[in-house]
C-alpha positions as CSV (number, residue, x, y, z in Angstrom):
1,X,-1.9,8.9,-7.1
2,X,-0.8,5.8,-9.6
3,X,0.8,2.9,-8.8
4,X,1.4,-0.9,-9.3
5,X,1.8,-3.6,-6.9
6,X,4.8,-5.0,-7.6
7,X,4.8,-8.3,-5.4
8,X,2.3,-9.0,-2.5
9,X,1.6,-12.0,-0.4
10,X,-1.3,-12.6,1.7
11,X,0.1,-15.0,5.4
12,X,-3.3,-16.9,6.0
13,X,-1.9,-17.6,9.9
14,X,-1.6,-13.8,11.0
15,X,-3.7,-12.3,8.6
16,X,-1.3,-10.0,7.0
17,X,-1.1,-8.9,3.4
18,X,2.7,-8.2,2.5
19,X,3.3,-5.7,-0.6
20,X,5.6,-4.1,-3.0
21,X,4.1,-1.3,-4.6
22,X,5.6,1.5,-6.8
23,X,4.3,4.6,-8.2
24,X,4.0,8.5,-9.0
25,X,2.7,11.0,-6.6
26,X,3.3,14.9,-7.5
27,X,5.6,14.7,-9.3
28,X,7.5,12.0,-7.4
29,X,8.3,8.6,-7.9
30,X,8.0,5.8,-4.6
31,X,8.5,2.7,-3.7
32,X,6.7,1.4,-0.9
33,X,7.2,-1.9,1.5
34,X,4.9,-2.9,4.0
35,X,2.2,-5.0,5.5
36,X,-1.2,-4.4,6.3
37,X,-4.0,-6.4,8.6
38,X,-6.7,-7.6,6.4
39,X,-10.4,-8.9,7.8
40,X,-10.8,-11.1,4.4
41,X,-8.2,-12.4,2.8
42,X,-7.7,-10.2,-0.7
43,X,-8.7,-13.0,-3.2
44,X,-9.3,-10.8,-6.2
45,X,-6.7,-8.6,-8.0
46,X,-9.2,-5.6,-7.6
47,X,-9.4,-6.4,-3.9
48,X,-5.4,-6.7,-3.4
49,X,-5.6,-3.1,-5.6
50,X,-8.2,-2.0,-2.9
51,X,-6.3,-2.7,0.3
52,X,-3.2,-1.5,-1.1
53,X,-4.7,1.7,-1.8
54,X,-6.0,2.3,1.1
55,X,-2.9,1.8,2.7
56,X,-1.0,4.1,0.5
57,X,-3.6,6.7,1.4
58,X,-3.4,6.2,4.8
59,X,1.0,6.1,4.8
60,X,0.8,9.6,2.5
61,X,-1.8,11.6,5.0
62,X,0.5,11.4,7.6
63,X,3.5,14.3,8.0
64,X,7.0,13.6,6.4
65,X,9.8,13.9,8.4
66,X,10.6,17.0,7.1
67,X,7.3,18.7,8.5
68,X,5.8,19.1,4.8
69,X,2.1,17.7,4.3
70,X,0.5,17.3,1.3
């Protein structure tokens, strides 16, 4: 899987990291909005990269709509 975070913010107050990312993935190309819970705030660019990436793993394990998992 490769992507880029396009935009992120990280709300100090709820603890929340706020993306953008877009990327391939077989074949396919995604964008992806969300927001995830962070322990630390992400201060580092590899960090951000690290959170996000987990996230997108975690987003892609679970079963599309359409039944298909990959």
């Amino acid at each position: 899987m490769q992507f880029k975070v396009t935009s992120s913010y990280y709300d100090e107050a709820s603890k929340y990291l706020v993306y953008t990312a877009t990327g391939e993935r077989n074949g396919a190309r995604y964008t992806v909005s969300s927001r995830v819970k962070c322990l630390k705030p992400p201060t580092t660019p590899e960090r951000l990269h690290m959170v996000v990436l987990l996230a997108l793993t975690d987003q892609f394990k679970r079963p599309s709509p359409s039944g298909r998992r990959e």
